[in-house]
BAVO-652875 format. One record per residue: x, y, z of N, C-alpha, C in turn. Coordinates in nm, 2 decimals. Example, Ala and Ser with C-alpha at 12.3 -4.5 7.8 and 13.67 -1.06 7.14 Angstrom:
# residues 2
   neast  nnorth     nup  caeast  canorth    caup   ceast  cnorth     cup
    1.32   -0.57    0.78    1.23    -0.45    0.78    1.32   -0.33    0.78
    1.28   -0.22    0.71    1.37    -0.11    0.71    1.29    0.00    0.79
***
This chain:
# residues 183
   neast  nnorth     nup  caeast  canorth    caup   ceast  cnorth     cup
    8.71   28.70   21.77    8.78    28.58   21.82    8.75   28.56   21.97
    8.73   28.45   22.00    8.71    28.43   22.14    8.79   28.40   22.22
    8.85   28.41   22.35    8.95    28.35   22.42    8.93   28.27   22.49
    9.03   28.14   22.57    8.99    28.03   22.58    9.07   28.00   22.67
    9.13   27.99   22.80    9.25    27.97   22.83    9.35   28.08   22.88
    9.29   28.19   22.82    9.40    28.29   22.75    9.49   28.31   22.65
    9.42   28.21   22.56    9.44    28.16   22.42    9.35   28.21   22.31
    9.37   28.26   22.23    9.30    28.36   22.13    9.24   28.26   22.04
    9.12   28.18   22.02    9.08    28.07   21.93    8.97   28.14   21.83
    9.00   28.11   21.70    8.94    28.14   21.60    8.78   28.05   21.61
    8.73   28.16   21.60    8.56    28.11   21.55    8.52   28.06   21.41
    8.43   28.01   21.36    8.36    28.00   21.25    8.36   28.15   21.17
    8.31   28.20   21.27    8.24    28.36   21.20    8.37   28.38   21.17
    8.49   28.40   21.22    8.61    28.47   21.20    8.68   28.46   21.04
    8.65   28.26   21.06    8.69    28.19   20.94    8.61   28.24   20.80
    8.51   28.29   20.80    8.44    28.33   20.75    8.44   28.49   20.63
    8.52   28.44   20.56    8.55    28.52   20.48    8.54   28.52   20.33
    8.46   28.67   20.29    8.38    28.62   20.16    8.50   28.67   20.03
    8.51   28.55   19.96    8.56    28.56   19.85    8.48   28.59   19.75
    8.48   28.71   19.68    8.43    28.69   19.58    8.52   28.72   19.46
    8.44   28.62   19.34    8.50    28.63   19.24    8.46   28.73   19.13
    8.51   28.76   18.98    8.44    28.82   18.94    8.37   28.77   18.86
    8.24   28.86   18.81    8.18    28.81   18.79    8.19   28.72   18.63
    8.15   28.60   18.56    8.23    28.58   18.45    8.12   28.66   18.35
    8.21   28.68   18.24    8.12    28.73   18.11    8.06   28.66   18.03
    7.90   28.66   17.97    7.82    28.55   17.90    7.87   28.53   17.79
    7.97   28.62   17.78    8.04    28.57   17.59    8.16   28.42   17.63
    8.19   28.45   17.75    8.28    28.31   17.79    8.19   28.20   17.81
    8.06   28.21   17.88    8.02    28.06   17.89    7.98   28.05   17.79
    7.94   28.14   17.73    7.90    28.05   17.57    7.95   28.00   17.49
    8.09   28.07   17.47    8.23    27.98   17.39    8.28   27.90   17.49
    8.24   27.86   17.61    8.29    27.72   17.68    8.19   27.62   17.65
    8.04   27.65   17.66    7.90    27.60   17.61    7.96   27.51   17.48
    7.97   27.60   17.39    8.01    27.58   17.25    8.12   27.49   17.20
    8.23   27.50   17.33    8.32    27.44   17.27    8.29   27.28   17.33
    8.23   27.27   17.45    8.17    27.15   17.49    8.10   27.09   17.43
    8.00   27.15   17.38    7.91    27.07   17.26    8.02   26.97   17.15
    8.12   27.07   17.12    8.19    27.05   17.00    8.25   26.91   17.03
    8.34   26.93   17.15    8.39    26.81   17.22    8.28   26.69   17.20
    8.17   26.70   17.29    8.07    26.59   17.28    8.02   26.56   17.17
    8.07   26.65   17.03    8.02    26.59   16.88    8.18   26.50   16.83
    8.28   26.55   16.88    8.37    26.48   16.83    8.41   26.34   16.90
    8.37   26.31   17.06    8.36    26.23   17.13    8.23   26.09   17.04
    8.16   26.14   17.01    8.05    26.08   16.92    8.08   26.05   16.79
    8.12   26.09   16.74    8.23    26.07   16.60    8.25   25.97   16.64
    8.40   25.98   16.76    8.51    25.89   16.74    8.44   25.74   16.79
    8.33   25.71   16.89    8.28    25.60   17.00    8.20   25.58   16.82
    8.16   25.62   16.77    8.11    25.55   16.68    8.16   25.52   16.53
    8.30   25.52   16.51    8.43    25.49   16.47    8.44   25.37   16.48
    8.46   25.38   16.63    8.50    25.28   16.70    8.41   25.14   16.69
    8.32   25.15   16.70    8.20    25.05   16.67    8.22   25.01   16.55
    8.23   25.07   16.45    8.25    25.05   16.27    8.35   24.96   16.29
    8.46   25.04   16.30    8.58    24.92   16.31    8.62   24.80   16.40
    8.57   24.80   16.51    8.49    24.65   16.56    8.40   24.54   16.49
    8.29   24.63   16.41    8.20    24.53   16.32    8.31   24.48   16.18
    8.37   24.59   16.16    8.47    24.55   16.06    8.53   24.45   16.07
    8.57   24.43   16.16    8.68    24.34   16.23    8.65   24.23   16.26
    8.50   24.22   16.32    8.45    24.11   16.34    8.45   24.04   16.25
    8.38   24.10   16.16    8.33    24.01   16.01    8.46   23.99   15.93
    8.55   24.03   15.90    8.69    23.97   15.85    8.71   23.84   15.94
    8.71   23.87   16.08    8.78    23.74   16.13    8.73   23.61   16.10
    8.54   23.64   16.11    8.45    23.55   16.09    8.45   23.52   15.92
    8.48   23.60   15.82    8.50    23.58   15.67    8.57   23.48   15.67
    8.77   23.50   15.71    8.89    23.46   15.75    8.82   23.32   15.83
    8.76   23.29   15.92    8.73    23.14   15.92    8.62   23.06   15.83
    8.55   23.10   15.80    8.46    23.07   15.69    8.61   22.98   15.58
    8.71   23.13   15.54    8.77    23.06   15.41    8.86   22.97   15.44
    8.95   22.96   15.57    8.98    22.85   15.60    8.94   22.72   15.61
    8.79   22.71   15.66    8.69    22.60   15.63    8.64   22.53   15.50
    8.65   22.64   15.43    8.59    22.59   15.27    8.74   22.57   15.22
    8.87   22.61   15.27    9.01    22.53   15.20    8.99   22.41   15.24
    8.97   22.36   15.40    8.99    22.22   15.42    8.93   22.16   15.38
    8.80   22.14   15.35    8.72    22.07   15.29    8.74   22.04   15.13
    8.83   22.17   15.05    8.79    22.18   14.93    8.96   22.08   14.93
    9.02   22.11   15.04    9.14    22.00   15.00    9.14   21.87   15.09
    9.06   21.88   15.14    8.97    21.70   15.13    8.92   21.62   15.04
    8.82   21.71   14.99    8.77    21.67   14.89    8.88   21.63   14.71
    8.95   21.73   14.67    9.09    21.71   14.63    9.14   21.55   14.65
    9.23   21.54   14.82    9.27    21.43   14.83    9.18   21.29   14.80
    9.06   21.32   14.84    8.97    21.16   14.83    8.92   21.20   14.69
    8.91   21.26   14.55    8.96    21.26   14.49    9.03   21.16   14.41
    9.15   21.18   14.45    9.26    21.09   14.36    9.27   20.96   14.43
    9.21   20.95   14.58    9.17    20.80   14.58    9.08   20.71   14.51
    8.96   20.79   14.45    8.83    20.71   14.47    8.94   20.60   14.32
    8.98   20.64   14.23    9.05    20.54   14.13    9.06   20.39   14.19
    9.11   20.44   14.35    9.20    20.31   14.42    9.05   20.22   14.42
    9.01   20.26   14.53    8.86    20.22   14.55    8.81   20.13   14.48
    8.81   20.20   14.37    8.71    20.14   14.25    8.79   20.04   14.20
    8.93   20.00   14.18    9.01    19.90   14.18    8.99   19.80   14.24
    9.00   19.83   14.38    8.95    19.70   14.47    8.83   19.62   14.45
    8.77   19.74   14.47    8.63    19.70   14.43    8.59   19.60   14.30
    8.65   19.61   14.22    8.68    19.56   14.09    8.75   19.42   14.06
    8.83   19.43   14.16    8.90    19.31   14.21    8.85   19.20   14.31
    8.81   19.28   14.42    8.70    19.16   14.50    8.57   19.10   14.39
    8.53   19.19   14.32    8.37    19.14   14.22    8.44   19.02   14.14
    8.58   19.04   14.05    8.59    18.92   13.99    8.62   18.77   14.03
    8.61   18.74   14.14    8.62    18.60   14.20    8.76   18.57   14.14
    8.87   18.60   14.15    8.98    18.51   14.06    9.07   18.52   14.22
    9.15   18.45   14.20    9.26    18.38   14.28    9.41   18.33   14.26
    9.47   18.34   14.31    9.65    18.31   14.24    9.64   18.45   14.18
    9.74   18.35   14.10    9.87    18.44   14.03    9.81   18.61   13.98
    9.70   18.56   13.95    9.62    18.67   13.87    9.52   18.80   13.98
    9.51   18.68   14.08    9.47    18.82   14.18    9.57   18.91   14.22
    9.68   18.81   14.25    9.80    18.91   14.33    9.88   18.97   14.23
    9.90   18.95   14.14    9.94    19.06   14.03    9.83   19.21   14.06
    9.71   19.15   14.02    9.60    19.25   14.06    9.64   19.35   14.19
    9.61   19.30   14.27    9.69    19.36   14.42    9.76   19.48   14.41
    9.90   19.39   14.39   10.03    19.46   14.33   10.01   19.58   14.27
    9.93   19.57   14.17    9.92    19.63   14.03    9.82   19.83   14.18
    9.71   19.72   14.20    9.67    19.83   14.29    9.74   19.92   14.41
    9.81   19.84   14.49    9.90    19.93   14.60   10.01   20.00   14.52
   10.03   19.95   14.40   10.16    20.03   14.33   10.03   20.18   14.29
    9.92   20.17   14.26    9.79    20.28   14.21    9.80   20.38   14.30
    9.79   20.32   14.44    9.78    20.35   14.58    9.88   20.44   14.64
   10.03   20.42   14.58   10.19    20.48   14.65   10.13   20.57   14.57
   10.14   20.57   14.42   10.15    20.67   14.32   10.03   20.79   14.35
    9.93   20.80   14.39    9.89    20.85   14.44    9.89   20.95   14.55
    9.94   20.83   14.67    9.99    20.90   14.78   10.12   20.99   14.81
   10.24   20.99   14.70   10.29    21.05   14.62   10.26   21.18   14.54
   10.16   21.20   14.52   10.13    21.28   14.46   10.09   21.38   14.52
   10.00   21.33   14.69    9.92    21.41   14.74   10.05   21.49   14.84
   10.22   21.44   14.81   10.32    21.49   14.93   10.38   21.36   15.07
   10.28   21.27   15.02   10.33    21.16   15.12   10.47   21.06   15.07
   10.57   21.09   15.15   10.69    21.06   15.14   10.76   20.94   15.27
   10.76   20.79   15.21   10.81    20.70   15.34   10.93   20.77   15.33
   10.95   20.69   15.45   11.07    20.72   15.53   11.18   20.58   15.50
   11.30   20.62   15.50   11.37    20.50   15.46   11.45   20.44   15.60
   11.45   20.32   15.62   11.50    20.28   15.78   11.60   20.14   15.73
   11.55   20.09   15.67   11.63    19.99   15.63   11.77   19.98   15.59
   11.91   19.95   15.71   12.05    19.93   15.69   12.11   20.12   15.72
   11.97   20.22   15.74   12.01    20.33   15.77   12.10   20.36   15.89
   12.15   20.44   15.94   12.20    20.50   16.12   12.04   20.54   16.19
   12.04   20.47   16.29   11.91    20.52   16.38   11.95   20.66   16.38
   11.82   20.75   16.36   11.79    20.88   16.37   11.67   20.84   16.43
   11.67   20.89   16.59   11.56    20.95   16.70   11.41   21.02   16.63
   11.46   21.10   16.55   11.38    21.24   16.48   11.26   21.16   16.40
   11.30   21.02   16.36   11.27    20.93   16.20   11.20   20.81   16.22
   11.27   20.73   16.34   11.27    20.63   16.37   11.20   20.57   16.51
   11.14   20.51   16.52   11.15    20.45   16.68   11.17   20.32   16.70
   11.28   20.31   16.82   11.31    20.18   16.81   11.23   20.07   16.91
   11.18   19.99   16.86   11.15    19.92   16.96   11.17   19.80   17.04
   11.35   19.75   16.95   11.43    19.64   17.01   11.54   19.71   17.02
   11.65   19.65   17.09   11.79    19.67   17.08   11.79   19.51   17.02
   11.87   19.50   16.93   11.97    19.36   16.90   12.12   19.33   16.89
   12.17   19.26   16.99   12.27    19.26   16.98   12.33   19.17   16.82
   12.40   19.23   16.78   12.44    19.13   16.63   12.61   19.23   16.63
   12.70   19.11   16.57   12.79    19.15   16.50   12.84   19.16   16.30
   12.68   19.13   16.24   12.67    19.12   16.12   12.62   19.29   16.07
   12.56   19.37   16.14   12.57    19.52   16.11   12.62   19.60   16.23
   12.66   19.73   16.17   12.73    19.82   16.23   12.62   19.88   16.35
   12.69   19.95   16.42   12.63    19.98   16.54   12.57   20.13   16.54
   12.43   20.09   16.63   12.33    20.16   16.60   12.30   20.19   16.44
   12.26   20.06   16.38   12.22    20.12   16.27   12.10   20.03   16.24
   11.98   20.10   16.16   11.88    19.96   16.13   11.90   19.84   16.11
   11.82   19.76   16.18   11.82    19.58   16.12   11.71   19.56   16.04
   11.61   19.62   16.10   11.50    19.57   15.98   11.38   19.65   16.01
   11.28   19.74   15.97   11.19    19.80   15.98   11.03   19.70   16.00
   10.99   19.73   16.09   10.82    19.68   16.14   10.73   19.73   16.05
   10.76   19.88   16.04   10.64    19.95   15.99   10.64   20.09   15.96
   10.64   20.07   15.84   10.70    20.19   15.75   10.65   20.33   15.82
   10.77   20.41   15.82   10.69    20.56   15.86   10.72   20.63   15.76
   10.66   20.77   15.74   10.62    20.83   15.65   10.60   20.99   15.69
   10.65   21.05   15.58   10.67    21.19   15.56   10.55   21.31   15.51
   10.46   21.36   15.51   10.44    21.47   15.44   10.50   21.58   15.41
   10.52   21.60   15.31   10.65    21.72   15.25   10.74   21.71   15.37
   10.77   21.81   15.43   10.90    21.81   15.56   10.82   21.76   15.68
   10.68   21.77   15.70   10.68    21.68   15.83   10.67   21.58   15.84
   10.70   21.53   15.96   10.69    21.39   16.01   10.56   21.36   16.05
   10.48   21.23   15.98   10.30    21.19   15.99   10.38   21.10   16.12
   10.45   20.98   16.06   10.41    20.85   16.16   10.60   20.83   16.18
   10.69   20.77   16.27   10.83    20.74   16.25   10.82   20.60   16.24
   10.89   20.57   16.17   10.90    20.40   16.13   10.96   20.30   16.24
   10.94   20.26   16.29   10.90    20.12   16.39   11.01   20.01   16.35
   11.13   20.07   16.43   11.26    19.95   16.35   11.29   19.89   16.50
   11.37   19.79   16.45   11.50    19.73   16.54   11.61   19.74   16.52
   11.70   19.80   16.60   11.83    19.87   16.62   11.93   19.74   16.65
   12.03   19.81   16.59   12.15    19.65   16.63   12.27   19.72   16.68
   12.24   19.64   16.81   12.36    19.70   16.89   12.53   19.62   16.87
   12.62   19.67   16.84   12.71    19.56   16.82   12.84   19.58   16.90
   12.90   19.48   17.03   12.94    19.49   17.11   13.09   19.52   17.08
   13.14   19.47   16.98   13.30    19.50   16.90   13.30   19.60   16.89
   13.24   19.70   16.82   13.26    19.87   16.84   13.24   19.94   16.88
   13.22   19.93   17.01   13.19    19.97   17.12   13.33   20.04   17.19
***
């Protein structure tokens, strides 16, 4: 140690002290050797596990849109389907040149072809006429004042809306009668 001051300061050399350990036995590094390998075989396993069930996964999700795709289409094709009947009606109708009484029965005869169909496919109007305005159903796009119907309730529908099974496609397009007596 060197003194410094009159202060006793530690040197390098001083600090300098040999640890030794002992020495290890080659039967240990080679069951550490050994067991590391093992590890890095099971690490390998598992990263390539892992890949498998990623490709897996891929291809389901990619299958899974594929079959969604071939439903829409195949219930596309389905709905136009049970139109083309209509089609070929009209069609059938415009070719024969007739007029009056006998086209518009024809008509008739077709848009009634037309409901029954759209009916079939789950399309359900909506009823507005003399109903209570419902917001959910309806849109109004007059207020009228009248004291011949009850308040807030349809006066007369513009344009029919319409249902698929429980959802709502289009709300039907009424005028509301407001009526100032029962108020």
């Amino acid at each position: 140690m060197a003194r410094k001051n009159g202060k006793a300061e530690e040197t390098p050399q001083a600090l300098d002290i040999e640890h030794e350990l002992p020495p290890a036995e080659e039967g240990e590094i080679a069951a550490e050797n050994a067991e590391l390998a093992k590890l890095h075989q099971e690490r390998d396993a598992l990263l390539d596990r892992l890949a498998r069930l990623q490709a897996e996964f891929d291809n389901a999700r990619k299958r899974s849109a594929k079959e969604q795709q071939d439903f829409k289409e195949y219930a596309l094709a389905e709905a136009l389907k049970s139109l083309l009947p209509i089609v070929d009606s009209f069609d059938g109708a415009l070719a024969s040149g007739q007029t009056g009484a006998d086209f518009a029965s024809g008509v008739q005869l077709i848009n009634r072809q037309f409901h029954d169909a759209l009916t079939r496919l789950g399309l359900q109007p909506i009823e507005a006429q003399g109903q209570v305005f419902d917001p959910k159903l309806h849109q109004a796009v007059q207020m009228v004042e009248t004291d011949e119907v009850e308040d807030h309730h349809v006066i007369d529908e513009l344009q029919r809306g319409y249902k698929l099974k429980d959802r709502l496609l289009r709300p039907a397009m009424v005028r509301v009668a407001t009526n100032p007596k029962q108020k």
